[in-house]
VOBA-1610 file (N, C-alpha, C; in pm, whole numbers, padded with zeros to 5 digits, always signed):
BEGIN
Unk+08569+08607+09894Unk+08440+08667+09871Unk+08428+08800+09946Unk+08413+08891+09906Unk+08346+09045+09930Unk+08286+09061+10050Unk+08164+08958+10049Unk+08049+08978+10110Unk+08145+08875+10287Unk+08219+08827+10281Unk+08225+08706+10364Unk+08375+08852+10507Unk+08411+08893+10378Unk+08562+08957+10385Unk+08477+09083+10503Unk+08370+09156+10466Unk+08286+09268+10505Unk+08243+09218+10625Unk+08184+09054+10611Unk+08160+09059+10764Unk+08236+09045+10900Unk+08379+08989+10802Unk+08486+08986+10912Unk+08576+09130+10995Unk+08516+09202+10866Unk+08556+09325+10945Unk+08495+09421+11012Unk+08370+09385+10981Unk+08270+09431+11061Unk+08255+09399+11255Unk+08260+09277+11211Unk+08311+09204+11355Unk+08375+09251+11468Unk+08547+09282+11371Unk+08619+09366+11443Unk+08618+09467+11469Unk+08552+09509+11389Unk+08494+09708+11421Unk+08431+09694+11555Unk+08320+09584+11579Unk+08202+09566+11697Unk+08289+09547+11786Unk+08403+09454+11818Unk+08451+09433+11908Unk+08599+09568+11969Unk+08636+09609+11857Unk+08642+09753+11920Unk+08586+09824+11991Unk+08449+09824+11971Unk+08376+09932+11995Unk+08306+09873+12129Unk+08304+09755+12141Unk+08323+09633+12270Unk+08419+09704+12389Unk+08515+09696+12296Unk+08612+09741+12428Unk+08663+09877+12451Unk+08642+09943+12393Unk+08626+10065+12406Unk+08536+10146+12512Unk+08429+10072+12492Unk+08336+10107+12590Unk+08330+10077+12745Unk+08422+09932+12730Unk+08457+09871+12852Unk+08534+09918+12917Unk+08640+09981+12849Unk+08763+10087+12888Unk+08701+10160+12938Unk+08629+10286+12908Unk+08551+10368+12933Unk+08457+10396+13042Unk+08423+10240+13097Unk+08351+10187+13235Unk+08446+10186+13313Unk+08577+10135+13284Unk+08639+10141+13394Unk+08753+10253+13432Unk+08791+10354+13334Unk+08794+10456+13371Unk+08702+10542+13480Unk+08543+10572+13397Unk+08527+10601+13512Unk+08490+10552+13670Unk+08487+10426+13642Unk+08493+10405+13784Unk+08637+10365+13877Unk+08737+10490+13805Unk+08856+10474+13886Unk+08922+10377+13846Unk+08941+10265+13825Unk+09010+10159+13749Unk+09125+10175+13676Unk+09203+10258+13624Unk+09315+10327+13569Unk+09371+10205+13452Unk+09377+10078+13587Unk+09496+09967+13520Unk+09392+09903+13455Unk+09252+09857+13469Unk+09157+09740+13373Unk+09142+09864+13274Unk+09139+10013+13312Unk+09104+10052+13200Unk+09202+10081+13056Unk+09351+10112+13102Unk+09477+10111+12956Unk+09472+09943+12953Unk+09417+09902+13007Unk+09463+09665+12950Unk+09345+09705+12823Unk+09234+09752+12921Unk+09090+09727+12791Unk+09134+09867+12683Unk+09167+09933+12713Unk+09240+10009+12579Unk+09315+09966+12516Unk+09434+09922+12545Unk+09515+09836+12450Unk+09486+09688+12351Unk+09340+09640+12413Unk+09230+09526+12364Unk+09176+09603+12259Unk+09131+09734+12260Unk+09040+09778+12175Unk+09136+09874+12032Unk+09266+09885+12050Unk+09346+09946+12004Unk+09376+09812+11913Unk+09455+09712+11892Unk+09451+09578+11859Unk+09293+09537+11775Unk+09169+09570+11798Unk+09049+09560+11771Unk+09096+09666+11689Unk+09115+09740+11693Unk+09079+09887+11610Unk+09198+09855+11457Unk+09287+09815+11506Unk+09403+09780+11379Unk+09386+09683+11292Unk+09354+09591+11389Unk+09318+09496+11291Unk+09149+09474+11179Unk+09069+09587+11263Unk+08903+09597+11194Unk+09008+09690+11091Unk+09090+09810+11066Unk+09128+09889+10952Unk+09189+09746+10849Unk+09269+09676+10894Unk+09333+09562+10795Unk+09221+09507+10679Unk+09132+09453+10807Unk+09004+09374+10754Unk+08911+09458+10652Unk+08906+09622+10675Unk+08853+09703+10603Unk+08933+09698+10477Unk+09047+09719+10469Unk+09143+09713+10335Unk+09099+09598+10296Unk+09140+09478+10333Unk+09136+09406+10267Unk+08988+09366+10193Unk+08871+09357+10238Unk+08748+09375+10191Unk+08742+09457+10058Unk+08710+09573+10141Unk+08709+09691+09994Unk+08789+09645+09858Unk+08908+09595+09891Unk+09004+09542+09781Unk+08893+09414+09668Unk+08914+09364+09764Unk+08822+09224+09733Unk+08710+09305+09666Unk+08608+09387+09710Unk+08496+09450+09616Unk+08561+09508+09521Unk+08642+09551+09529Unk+08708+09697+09380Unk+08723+09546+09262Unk+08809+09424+09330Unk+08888+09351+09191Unk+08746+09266+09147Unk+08634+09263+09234Unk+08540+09210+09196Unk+08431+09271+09081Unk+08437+09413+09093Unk+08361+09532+08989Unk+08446+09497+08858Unk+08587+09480+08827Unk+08677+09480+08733Unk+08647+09342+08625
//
């Protein structure tokens, strides 16, 4: 389902954007090492929300057909 596929990738988009931000806290507060761990969390978040995006959109295109 379309609608089910959209929210799963939505998810992962949020939780990117989760850790991204978390990275970002601990950059600046000096943190160097929590901050490339929580980058590499949000990088992983970020690849897999693009998968989840393909695959969705797909799912809507064969659903219009």
């Amino acid at each position: 389902m379309p609608r089910e596929a959209h929210t799963k990738a939505a998810g992962h988009h949020e939780n990117a954007a989760k850790s991204h931000r978390t990275a970002a806290e601990h950059y600046r507060a000096g943190d160097h090492a929590k901050g490339q761990e929580e980058s590499a969390r949000a990088r992983g978040h970020s690849r897999t929300a693009r998968e989840r995006s393909e695959t969705a959109h797909g799912k809507s295109q064969a659903e219009r057909t």
